[in-house]
Biopython code that builds the backbone (N, CA, C, O; Angstrom):
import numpy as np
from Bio.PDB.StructureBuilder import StructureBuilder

atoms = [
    (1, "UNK", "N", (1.919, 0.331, 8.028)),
    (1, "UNK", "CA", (2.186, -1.058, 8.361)),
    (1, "UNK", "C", (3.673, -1.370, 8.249)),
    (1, "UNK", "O", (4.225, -2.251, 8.908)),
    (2, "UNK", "N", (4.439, -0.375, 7.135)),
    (2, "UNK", "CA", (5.758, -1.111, 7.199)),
    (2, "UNK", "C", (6.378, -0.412, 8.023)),
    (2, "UNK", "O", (7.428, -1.044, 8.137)),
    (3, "UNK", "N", (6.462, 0.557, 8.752)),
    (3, "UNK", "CA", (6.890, 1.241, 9.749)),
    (3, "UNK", "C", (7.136, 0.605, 10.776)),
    (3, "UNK", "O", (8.232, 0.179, 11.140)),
    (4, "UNK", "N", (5.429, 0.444, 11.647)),
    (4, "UNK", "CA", (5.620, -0.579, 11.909)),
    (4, "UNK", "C", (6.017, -1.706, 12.497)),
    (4, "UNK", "O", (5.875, -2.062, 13.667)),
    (5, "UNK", "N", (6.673, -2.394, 11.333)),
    (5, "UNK", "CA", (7.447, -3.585, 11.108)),
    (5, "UNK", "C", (8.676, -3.624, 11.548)),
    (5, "UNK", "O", (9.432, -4.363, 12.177)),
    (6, "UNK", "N", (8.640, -2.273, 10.860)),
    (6, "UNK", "CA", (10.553, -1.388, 11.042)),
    (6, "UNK", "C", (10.944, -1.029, 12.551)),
    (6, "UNK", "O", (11.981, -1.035, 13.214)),
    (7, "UNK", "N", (9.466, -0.684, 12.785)),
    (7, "UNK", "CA", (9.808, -0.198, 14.559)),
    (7, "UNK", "C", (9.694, -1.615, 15.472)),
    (7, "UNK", "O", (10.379, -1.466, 16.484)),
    (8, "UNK", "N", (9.247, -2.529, 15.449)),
    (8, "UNK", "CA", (9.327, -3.307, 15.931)),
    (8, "UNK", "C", (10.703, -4.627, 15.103)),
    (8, "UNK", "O", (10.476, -5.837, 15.118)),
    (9, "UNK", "N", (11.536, -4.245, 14.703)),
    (9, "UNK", "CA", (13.201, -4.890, 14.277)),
    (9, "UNK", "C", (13.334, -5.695, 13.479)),
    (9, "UNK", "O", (14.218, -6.537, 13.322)),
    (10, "UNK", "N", (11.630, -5.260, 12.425)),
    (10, "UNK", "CA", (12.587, -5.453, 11.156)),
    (10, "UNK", "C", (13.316, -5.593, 10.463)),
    (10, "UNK", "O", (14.035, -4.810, 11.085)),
    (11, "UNK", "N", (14.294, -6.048, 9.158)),
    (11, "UNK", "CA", (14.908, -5.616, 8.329)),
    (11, "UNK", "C", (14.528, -5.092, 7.335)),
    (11, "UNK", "O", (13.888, -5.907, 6.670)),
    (12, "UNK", "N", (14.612, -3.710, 6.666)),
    (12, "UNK", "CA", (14.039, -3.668, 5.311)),
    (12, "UNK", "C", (14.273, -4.621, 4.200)),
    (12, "UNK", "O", (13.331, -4.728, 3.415)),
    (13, "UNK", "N", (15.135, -5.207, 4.008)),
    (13, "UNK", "CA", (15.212, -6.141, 3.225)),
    (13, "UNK", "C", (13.979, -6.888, 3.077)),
    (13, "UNK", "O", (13.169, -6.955, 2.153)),
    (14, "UNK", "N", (14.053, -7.543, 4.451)),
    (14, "UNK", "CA", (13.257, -8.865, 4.586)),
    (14, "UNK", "C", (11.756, -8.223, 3.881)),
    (14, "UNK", "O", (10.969, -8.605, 3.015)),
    (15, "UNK", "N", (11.879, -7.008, 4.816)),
    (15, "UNK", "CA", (10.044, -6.014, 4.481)),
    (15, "UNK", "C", (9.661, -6.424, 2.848)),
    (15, "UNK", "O", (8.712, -6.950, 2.268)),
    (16, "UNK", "N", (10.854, -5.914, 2.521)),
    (16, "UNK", "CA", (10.657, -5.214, 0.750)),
    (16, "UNK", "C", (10.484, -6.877, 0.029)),
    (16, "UNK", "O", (10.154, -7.052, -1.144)),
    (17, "UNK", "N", (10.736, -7.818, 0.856)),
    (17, "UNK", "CA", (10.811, -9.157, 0.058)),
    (17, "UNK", "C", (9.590, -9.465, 0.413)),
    (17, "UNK", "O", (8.973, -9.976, -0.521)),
    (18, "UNK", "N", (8.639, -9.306, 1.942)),
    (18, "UNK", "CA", (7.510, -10.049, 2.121)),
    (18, "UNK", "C", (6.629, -9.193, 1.040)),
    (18, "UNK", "O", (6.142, -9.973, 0.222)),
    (19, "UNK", "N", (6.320, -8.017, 0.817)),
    (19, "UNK", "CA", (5.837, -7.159, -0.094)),
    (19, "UNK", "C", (5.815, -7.521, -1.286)),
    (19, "UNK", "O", (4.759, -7.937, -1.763)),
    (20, "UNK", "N", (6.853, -7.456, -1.966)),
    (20, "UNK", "CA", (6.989, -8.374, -3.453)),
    (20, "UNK", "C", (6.901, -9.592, -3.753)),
    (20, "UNK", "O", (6.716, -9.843, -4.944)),
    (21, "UNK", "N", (7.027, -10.987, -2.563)),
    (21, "UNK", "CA", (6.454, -11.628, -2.835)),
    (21, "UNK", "C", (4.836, -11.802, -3.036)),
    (21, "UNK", "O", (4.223, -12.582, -3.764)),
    (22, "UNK", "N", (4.261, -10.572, -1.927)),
    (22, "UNK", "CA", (2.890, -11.160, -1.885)),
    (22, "UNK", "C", (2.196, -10.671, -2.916)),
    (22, "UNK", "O", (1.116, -11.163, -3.242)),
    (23, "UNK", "N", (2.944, -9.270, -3.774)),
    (23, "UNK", "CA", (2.311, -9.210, -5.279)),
    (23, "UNK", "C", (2.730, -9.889, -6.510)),
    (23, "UNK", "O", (2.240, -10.036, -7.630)),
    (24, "UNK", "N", (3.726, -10.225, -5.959)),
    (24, "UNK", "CA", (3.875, -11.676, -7.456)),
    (24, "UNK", "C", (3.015, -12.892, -7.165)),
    (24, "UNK", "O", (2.649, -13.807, -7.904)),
    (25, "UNK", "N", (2.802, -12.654, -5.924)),
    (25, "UNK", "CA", (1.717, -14.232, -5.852)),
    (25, "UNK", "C", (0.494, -14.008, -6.392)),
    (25, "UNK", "O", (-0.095, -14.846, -7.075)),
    (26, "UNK", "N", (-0.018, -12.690, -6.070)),
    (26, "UNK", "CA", (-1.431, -11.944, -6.761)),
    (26, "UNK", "C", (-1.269, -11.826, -8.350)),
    (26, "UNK", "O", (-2.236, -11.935, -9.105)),
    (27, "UNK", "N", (-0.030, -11.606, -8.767)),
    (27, "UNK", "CA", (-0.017, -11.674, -9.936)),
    (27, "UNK", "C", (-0.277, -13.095, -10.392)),
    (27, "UNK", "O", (-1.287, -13.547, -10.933)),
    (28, "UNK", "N", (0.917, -13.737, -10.039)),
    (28, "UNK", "CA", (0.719, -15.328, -10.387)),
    (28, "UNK", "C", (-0.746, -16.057, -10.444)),
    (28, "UNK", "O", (-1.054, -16.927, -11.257)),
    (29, "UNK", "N", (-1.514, -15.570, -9.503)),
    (29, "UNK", "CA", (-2.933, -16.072, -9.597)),
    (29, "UNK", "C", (-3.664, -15.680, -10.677)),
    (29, "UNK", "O", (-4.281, -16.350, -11.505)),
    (30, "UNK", "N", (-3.481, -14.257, -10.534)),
    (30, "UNK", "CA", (-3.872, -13.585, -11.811)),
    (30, "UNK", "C", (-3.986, -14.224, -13.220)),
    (30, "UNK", "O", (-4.967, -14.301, -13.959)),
    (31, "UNK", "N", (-2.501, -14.737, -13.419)),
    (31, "UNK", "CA", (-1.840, -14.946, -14.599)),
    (31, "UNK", "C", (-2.691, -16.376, -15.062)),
    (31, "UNK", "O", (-3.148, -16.631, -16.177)),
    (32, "UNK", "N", (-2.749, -17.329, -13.648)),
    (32, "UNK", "CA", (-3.602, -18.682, -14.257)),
    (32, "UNK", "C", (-4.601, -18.530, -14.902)),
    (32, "UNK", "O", (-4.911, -19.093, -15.952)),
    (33, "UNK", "N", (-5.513, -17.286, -13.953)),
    (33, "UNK", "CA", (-6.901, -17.178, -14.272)),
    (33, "UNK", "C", (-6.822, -16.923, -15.562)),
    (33, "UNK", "O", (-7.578, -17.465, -16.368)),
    (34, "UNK", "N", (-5.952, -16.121, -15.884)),
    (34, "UNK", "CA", (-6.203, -15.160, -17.573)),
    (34, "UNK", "C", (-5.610, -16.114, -18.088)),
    (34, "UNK", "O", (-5.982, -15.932, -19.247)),
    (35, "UNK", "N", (-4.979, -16.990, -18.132)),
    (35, "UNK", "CA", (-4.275, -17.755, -19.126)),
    (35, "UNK", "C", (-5.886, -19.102, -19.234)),
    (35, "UNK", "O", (-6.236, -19.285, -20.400)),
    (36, "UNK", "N", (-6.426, -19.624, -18.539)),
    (36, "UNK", "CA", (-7.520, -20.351, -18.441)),
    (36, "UNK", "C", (-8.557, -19.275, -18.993)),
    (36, "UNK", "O", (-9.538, -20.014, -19.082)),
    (37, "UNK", "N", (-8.932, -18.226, -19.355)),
    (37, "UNK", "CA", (-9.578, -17.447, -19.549)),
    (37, "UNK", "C", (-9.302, -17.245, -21.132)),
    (37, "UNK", "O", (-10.277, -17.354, -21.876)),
    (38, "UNK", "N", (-7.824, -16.909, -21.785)),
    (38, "UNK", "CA", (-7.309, -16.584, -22.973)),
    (38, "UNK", "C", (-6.928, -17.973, -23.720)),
    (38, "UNK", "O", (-6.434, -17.928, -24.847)),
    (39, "UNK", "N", (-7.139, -19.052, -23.149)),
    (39, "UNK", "CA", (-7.213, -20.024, -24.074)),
    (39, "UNK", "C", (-8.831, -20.793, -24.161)),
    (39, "UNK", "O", (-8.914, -21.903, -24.687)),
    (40, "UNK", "N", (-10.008, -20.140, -23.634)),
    (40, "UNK", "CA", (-10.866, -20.325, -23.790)),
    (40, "UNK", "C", (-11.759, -19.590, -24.592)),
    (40, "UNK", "O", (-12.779, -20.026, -25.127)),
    (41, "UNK", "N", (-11.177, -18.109, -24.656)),
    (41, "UNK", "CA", (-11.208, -17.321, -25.746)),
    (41, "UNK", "C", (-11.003, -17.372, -27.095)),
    (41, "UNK", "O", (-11.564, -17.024, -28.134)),
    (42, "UNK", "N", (-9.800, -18.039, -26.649)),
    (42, "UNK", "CA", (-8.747, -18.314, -27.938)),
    (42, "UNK", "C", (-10.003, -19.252, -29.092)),
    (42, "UNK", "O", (-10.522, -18.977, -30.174)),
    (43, "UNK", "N", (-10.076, -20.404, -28.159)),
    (43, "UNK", "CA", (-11.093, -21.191, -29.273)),
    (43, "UNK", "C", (-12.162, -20.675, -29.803)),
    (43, "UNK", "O", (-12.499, -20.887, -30.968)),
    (44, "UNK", "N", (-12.740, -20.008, -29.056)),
    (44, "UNK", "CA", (-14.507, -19.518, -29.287)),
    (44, "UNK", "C", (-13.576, -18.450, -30.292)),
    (44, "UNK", "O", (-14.083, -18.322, -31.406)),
    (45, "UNK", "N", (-12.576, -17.834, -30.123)),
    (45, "UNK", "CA", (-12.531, -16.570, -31.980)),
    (45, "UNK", "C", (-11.590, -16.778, -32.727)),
    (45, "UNK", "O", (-10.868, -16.002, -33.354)),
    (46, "UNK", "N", (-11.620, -18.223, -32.619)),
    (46, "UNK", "CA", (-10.576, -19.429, -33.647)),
    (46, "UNK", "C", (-10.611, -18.418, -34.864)),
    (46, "UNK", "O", (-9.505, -18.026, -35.236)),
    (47, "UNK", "N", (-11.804, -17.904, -35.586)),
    (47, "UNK", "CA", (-12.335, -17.763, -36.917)),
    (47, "UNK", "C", (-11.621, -15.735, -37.251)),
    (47, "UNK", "O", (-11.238, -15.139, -38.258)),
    (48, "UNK", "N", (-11.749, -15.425, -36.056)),
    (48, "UNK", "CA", (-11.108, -13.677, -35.851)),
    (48, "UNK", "C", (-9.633, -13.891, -36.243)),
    (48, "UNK", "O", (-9.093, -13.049, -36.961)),
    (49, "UNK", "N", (-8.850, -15.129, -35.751)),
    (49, "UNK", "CA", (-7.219, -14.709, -35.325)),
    (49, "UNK", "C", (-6.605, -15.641, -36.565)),
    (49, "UNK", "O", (-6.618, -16.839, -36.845)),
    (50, "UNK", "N", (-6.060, -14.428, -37.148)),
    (50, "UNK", "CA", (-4.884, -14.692, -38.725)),
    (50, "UNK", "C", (-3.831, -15.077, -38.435)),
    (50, "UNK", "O", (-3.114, -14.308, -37.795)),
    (51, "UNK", "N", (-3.647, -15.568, -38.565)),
    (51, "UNK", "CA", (-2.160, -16.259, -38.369)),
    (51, "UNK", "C", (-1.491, -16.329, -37.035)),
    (51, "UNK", "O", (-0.349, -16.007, -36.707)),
    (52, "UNK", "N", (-2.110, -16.642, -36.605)),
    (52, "UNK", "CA", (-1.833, -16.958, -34.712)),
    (52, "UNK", "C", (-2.982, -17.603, -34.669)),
    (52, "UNK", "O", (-4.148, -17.375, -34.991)),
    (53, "UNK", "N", (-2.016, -18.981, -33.909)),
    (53, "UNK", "CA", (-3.078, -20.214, -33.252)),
    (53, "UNK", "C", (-3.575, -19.501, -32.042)),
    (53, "UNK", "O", (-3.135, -18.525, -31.436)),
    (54, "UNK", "N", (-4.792, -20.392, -31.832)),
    (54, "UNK", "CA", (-5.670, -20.189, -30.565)),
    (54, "UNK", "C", (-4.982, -20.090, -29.169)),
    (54, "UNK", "O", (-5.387, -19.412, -28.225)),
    (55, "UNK", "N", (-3.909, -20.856, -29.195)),
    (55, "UNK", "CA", (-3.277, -20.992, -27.639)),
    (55, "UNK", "C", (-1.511, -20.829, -28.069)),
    (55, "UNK", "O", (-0.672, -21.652, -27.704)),
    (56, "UNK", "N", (-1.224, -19.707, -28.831)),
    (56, "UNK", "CA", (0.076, -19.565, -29.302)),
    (56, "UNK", "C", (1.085, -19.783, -28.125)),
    (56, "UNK", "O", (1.047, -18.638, -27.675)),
    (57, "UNK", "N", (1.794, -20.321, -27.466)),
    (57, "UNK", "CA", (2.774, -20.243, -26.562)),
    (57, "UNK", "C", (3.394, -19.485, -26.642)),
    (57, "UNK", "O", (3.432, -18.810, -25.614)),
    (58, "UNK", "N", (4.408, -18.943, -27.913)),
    (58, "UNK", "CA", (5.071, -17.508, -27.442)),
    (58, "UNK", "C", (4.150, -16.241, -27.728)),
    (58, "UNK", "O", (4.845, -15.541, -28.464)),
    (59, "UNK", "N", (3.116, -15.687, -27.549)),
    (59, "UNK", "CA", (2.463, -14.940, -27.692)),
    (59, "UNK", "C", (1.705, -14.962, -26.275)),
    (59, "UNK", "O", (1.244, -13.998, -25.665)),
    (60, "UNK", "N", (1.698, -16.361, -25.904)),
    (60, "UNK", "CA", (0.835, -16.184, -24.057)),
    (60, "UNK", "C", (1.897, -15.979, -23.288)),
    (60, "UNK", "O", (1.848, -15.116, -22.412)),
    (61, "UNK", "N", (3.252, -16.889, -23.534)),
    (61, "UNK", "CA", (4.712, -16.609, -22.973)),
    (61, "UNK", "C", (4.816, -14.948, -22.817)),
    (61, "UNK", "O", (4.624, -14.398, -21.733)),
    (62, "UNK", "N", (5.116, -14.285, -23.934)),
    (62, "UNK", "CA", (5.680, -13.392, -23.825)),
    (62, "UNK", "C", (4.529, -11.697, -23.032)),
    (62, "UNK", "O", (4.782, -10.611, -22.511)),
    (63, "UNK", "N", (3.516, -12.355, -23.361)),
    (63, "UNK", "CA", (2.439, -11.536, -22.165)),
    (63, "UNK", "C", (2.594, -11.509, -20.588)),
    (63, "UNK", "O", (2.686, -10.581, -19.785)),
    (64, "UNK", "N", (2.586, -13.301, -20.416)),
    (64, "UNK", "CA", (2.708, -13.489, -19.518)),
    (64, "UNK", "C", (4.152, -13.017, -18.961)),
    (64, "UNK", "O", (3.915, -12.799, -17.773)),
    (65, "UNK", "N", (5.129, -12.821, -19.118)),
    (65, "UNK", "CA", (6.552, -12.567, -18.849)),
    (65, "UNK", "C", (6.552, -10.995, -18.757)),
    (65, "UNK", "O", (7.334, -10.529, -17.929)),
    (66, "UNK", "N", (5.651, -9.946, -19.617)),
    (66, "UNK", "CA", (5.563, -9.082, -19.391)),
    (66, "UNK", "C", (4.791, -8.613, -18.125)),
    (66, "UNK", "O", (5.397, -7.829, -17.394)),
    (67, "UNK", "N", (3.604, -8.967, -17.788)),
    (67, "UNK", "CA", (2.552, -8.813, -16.907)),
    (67, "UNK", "C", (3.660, -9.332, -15.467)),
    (67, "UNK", "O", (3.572, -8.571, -14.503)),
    (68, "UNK", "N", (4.414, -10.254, -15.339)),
    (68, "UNK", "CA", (4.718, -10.593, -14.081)),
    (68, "UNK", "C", (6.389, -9.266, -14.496)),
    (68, "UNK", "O", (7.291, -9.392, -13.668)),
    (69, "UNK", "N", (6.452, -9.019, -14.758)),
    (69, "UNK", "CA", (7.832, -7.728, -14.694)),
    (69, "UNK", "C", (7.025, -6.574, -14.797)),
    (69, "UNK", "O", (7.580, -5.615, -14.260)),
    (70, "UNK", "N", (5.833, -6.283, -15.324)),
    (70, "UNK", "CA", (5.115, -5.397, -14.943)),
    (70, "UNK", "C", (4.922, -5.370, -13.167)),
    (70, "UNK", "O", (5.384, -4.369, -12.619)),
    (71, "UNK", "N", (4.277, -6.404, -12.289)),
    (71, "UNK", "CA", (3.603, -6.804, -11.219)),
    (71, "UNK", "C", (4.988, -6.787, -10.084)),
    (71, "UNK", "O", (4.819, -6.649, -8.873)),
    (72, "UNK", "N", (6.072, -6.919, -10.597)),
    (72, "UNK", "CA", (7.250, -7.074, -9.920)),
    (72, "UNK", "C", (7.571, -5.481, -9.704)),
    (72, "UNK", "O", (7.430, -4.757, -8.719)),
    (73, "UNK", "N", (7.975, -5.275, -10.799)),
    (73, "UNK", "CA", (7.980, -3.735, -10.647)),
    (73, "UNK", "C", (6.960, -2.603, -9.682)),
    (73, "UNK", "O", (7.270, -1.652, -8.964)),
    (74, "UNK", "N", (5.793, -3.136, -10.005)),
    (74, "UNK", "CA", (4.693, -2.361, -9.784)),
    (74, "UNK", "C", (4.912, -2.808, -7.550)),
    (74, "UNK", "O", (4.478, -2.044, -6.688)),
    (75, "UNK", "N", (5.427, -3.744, -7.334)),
    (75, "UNK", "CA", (5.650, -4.200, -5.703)),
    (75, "UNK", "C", (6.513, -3.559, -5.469)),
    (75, "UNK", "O", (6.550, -2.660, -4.629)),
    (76, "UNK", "N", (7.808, -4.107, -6.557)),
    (76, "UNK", "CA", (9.243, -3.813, -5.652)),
    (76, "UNK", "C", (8.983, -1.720, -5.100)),
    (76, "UNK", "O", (8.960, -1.276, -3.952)),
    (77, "UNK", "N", (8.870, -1.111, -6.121)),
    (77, "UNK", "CA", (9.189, 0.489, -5.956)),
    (77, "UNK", "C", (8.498, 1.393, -4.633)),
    (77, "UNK", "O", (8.877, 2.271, -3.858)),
    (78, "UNK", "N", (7.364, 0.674, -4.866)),
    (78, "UNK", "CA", (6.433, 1.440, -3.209)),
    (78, "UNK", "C", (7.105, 0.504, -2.008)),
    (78, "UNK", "O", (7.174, 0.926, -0.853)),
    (79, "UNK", "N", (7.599, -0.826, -2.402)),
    (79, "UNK", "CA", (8.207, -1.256, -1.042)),
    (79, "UNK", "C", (9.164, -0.601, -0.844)),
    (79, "UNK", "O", (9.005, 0.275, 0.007)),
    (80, "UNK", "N", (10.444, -0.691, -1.448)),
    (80, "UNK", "CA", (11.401, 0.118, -1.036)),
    (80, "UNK", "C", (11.808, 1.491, -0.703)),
    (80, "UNK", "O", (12.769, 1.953, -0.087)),
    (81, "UNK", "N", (10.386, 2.208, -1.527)),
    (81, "UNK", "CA", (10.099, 3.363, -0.843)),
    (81, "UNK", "C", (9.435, 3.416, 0.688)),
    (81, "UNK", "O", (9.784, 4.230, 1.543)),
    (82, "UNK", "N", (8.620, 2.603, 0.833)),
    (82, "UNK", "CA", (8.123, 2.503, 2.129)),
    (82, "UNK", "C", (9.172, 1.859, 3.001)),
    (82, "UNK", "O", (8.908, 2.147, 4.169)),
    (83, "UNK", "N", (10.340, 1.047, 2.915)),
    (83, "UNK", "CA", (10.661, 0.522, 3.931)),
    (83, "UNK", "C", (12.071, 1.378, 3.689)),
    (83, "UNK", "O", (13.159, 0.856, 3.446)),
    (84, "UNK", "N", (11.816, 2.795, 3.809)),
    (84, "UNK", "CA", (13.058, 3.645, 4.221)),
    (84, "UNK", "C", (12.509, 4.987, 5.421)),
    (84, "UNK", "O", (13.020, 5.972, 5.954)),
    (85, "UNK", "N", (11.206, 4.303, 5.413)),
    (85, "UNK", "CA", (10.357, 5.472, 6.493)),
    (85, "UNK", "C", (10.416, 5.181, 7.861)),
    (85, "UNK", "O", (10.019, 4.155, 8.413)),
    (86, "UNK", "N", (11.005, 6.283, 8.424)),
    (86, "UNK", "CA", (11.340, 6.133, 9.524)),
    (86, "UNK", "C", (10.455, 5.646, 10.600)),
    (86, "UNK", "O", (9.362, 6.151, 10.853)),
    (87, "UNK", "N", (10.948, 4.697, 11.189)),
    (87, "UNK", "CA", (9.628, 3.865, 11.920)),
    (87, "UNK", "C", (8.969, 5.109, 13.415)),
    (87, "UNK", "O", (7.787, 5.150, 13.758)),
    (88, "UNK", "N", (9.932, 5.843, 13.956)),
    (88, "UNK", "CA", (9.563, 7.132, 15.048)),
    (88, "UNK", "C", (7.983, 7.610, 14.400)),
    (88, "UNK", "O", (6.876, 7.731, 14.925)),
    (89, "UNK", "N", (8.620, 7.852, 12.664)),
    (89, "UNK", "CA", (7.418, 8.568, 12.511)),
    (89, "UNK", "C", (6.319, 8.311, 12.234)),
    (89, "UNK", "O", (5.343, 9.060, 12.221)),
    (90, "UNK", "N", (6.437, 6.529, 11.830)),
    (90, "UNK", "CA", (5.057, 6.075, 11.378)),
    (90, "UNK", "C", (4.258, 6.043, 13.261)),
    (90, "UNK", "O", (3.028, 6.060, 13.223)),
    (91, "UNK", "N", (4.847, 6.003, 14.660)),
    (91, "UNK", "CA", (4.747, 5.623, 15.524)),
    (91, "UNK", "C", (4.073, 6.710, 15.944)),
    (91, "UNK", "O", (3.129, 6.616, 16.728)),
    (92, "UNK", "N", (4.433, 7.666, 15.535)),
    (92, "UNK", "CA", (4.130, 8.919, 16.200)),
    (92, "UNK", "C", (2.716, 9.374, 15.463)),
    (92, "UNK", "O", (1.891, 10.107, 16.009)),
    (93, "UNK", "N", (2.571, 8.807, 14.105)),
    (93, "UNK", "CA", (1.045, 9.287, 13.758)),
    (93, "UNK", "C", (0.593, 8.431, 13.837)),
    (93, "UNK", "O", (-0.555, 8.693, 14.194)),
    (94, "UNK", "N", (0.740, 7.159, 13.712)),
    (94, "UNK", "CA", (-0.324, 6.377, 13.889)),
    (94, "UNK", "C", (-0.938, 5.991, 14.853)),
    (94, "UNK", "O", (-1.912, 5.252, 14.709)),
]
sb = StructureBuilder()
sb.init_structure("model")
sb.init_model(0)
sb.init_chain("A")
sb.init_seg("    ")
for serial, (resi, resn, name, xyz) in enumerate(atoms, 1):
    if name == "N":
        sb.init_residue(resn, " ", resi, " ")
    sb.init_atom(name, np.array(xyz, "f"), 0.0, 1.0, " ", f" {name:<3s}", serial, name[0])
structure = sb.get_structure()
């Protein structure tokens, strides 16, 4: 698909940006769900968690901040690997 893109006058740039945005958006969705998910948790094992509140902000912060630099990462590297492939050749097998 990003070939492609490339063969029809692309920029890789632009490629590697529609790509990473559309997995930070998957992440981002992600992130609501589990955050609506981990503070509903949070209450129901009020009685499990020592010294951390139910809905700690820097403890959901700093997950959450990891998981989206995880999700960033995990886009940016196959895009920019993919949008250095020569578009002849994605043309020619596909």
């Amino acid at each position: 698909m990003t070939g492609q893109r490339l063969a029809v006058g692309a920029v890789p740039a632009v490629v590697v940006r529609l790509f990473v945005s559309r997995g930070c958006a998957l992440a981002g969705f992600g992130l609501l769900l589990g955050l609506g998910g981990a503070v509903m948790v949070g209450h129901l094992a009020r009685s499990l968690l020592f010294s951390v509140g139910a809905a700690d902000p820097l403890d959901i912060g700093l997950t959450a901040l990891v998981m989206l630099a995880t999700a960033l990462r995990a886009s940016y590297l196959p895009a920019r690997r993919a949008s250095r492939i020569d578009p002849m050749v994605t043309l020619r097998e596909g």
